[in-house]
C-alpha positions in Angstrom: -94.9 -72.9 -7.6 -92.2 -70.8 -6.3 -90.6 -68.8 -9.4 -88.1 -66.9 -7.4 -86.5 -66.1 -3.9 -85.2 -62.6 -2.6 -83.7 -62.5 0.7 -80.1 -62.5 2.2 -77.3 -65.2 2.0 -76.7 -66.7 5.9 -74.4 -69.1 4.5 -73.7 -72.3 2.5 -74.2 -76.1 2.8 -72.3 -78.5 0.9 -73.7 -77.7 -2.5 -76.7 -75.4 -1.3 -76.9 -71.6 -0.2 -78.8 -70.8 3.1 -80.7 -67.9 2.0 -83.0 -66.1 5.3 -86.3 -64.9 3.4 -87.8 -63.2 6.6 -89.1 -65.4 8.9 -87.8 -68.4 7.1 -84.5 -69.3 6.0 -84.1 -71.7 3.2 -81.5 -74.2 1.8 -81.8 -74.0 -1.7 -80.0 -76.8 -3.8 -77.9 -74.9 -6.8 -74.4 -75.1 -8.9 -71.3 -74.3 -8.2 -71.3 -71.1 -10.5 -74.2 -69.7 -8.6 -72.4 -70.5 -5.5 -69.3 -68.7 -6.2 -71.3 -65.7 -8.0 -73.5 -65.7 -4.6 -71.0 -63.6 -2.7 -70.2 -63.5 1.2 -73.0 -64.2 3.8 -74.9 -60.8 4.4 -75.1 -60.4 1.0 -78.8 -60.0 -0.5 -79.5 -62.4 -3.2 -82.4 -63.8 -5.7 -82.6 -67.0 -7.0 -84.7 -68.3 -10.0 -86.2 -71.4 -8.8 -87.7 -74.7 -9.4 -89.4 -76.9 -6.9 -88.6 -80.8 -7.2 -91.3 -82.9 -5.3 -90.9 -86.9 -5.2 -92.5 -88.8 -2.5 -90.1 -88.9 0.0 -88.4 -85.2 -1.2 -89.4 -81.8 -1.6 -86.2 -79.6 -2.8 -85.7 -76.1 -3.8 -83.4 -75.8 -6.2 -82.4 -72.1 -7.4 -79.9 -70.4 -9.6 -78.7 -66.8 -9.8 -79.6 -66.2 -13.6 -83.2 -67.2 -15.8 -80.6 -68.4 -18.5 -79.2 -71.3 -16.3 -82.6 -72.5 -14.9 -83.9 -72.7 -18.5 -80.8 -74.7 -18.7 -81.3 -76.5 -15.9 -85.3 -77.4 -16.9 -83.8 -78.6 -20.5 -81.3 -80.7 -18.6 -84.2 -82.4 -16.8 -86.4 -83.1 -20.1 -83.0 -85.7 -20.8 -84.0 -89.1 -19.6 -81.2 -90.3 -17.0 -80.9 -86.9 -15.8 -81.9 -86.2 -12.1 -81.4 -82.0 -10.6 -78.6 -83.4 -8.8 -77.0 -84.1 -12.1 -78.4 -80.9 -14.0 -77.0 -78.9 -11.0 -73.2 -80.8 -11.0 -73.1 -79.7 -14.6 -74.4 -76.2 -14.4 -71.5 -75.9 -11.8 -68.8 -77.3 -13.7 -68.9 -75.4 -17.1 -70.6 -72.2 -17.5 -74.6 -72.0 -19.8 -72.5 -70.8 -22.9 -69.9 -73.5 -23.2 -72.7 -75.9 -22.5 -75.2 -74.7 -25.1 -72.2 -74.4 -27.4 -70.9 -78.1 -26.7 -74.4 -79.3 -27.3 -75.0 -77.6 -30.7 -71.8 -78.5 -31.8 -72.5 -82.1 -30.8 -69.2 -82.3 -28.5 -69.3 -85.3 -27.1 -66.0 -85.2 -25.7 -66.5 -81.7 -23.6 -70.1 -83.1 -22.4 -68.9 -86.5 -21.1 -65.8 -84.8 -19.0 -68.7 -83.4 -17.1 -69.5 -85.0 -13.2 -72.4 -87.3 -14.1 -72.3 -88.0 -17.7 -70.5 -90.3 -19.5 -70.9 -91.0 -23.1 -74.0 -92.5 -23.8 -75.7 -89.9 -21.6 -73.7 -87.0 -23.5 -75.2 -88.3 -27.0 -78.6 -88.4 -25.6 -78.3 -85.0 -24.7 -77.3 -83.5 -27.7 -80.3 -85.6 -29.4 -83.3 -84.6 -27.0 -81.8 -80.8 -26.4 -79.4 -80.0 -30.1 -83.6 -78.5 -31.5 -84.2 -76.9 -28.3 -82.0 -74.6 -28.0 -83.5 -71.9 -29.0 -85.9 -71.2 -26.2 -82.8 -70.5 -24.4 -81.6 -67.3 -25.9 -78.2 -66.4 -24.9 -75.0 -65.7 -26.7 -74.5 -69.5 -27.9 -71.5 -69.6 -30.5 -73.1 -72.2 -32.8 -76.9 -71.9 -32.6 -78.0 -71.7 -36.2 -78.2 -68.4 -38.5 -75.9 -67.1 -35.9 -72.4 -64.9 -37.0 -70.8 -67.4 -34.8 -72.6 -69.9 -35.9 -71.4 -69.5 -39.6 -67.9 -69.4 -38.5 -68.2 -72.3 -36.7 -69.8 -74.2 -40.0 -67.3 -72.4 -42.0 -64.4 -73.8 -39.8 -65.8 -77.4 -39.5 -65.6 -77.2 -43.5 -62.1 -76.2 -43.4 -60.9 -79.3 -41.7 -61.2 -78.3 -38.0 -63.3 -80.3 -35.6 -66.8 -79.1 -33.7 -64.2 -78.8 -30.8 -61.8 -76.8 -32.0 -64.1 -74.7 -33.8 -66.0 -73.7 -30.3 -62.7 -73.2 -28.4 -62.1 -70.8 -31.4 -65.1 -68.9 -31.5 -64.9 -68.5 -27.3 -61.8 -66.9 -27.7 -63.5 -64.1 -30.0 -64.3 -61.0 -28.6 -68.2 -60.9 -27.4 -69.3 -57.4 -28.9 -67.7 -57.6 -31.5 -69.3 -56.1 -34.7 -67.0 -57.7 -37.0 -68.5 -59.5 -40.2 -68.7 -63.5 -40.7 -65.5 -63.6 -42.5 -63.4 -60.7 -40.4 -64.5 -63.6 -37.4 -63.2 -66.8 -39.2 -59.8 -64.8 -40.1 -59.4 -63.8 -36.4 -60.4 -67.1 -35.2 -57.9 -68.8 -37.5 -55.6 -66.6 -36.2 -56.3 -67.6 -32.5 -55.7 -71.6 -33.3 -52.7 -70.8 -35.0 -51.5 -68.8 -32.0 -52.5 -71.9 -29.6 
């Protein structure tokens, strides 16, 4: 198995970075965040990986942070899901909204992503909603959180999973404010707009 690659960028492919490792230079499949964090060809980068073999396919697919290929692993656990899919979603959203969307249960924010309609955005938030922990992170609403609390506390004032995640990723990140010092400011953002 192939857990990471070191090298510098040569260029990129359609949805894949051409990264020269020394004697070899390798297209590795990714998302369109790693992409635009890889930087300009000459750069030197290094991918977290995961090697897909099917058949008829060996692919390399890497990404820029442990955190997204976590992610991306979790993704592939969903049935439906393919790393073509797991990678178009990666690159359209950001880990954090997508953790938060799933713990949530957004439906609506998962099913505006390339790939997934509906049914496939309610079966991810039943296989992956317990397994997000393993992922670590920053999520807004993963249980016994600050964040988290606000986000319960706001969904018992009224206010959707939705609106209560926009809310909450509004907040400033290091923030040592207390649960309830978050909900005011966070009701202050939605009333701002």
């Amino acid at each position: 198995m192939i857990a990471a690659i070191k090298g510098r960028l040569v260029g990129r492919m359609g949805e894949s970075l051409l990264v020269d490792i020394g004697a070899l230079v390798l297209q590795v499949h990714t998302s369109g965040t790693t992409i635009a964090d890889a930087g300009e060809p000459g750069a030197e980068v290094r991918l977290h990986t995961y090697l897909h073999v099917r058949e008829d396919q060996i692919a390399l697919y890497g990404f820029g942070t442990t955190e997204e290929l976590a992610l991306f692993n979790l993704l592939l656990t969903v049935t439906g899901i393919g790393p073509r899919v797991a990678a178009n979603v990666l690159g359209a959203t950001r880990s954090e909204p997508l953790l938060n969307a799933i713990s949530t249960e957004d439906v609506t924010f998962l099913s505006r992503l390339p790939g997934i309609g509906k049914k496939t955005a309610a079966r991810i938030i039943l296989d992956l909603r317990g397994k997000l922990a393993s992922i670590g992170g920053g999520t807004a609403a993963v249980a016994g959180s600050v964040d988290g609390e606000v986000a319960e506390a706001l969904q018992a004032l009224g206010y959707t999973a939705a609106e209560a995640n926009a809310a909450i990723t509004r907040l400033p990140r290091a923030s040592e404010a207390s649960v309830e010092e978050r909900i005011v400011a966070a009701l202050q953002s939605m009333s701002e707009g």
